[in-house]
ROTORLUM-832488 format. One record per residue (C-alpha): residue number from 1; residue in one letter; x, y, z. Coordinates in Angstrom, 3 decimals, always signed. Layout:
BEGIN
{site NUM 'a' {X Y Z}},
...
% end
This chain:
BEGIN
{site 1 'x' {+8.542 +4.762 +3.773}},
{site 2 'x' {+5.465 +2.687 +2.676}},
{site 3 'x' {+3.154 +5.331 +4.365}},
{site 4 'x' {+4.829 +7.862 +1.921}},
{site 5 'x' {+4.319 +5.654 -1.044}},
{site 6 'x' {+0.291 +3.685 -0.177}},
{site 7 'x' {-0.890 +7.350 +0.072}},
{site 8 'x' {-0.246 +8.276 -3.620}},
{site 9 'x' {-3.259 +5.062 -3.710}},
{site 10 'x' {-5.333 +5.853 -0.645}},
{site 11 'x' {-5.777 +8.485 +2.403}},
{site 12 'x' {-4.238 +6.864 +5.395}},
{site 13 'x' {-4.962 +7.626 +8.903}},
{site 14 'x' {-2.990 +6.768 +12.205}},
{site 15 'x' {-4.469 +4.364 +14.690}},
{site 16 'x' {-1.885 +3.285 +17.617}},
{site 17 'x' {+0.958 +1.591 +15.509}},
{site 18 'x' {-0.896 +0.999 +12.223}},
{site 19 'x' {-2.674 +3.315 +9.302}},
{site 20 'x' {-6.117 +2.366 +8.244}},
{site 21 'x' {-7.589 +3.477 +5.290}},
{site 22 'x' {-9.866 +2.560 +2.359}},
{site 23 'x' {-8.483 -0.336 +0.363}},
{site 24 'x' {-7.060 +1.190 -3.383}},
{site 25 'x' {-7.301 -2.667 -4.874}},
{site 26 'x' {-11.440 -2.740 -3.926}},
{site 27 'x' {-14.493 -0.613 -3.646}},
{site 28 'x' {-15.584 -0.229 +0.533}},
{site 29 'x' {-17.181 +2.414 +2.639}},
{site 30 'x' {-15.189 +1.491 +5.439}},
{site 31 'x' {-11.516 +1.144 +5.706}},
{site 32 'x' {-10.169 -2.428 +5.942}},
{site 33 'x' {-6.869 -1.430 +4.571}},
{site 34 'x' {-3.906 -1.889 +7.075}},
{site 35 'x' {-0.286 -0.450 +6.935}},
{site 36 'x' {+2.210 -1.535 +9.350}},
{site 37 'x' {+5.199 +1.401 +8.963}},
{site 38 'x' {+7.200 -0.503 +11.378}},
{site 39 'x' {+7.115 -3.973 +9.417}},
{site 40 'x' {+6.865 -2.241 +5.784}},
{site 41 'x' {+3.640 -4.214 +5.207}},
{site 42 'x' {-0.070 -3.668 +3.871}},
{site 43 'x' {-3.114 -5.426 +4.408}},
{site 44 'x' {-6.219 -5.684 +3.267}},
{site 45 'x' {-8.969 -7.352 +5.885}},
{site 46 'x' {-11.993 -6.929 +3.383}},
{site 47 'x' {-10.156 -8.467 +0.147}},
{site 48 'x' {-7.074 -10.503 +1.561}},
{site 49 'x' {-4.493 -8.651 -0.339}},
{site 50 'x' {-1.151 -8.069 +1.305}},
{site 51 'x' {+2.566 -7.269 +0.646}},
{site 52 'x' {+5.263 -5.084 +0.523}},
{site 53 'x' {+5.932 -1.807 -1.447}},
{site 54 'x' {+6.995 -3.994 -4.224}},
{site 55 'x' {+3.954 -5.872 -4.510}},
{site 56 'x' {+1.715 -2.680 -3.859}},
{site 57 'x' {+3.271 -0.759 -7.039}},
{site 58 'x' {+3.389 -3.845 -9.056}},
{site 59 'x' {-0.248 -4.065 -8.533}},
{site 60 'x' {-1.080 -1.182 -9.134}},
{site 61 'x' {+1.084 +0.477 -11.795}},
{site 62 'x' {+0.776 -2.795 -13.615}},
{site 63 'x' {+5.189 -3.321 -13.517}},
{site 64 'x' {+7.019 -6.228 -13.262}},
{site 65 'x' {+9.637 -6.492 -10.889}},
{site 66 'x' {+12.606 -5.024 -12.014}},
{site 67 'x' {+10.261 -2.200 -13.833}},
{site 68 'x' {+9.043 -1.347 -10.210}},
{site 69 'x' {+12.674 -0.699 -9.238}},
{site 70 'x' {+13.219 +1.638 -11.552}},
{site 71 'x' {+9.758 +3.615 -10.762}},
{site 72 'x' {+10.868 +3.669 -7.329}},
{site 73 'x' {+14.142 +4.805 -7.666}},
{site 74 'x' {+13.389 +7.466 -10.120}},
{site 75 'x' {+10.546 +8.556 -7.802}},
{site 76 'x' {+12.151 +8.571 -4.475}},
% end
């Protein structure tokens, strides 16, 4: 699941449908950092970044595409 997978970046915590935590791509003191486990999507309200787990890994482990698929896959 994306929760599984943001929290490798970020501590996540549950409020009503969504996870809110501190955003992994910026420097905050409060979270702005959205995950919507029902969708599959992140946001970021301070920054604007968004996506999927794709883009998220991508990002942040510096992979293109089809290198992402293979991180995933060998990791989960």
């Amino acid at each position: 699941s994306i929760i599984e997978i943001v929290s490798q970046y970020t501590t996540l915590r549950q409020r009503g449908k969504k996870h809110v935590g501190l955003c992994p791509f910026h420097s905050e003191k409060l979270p702005s950092f959205t995950v919507d486990d029902e969708k599959q999507l992140y946001h970021c309200f301070g920054c604007g970044v968004g996506g999927d787990i794709f883009t998220l890994v991508m990002e942040k482990e510096s992979l293109s595409f089809p290198e992402t698929l293979k991180y995933l896959a060998e990791k989960y």
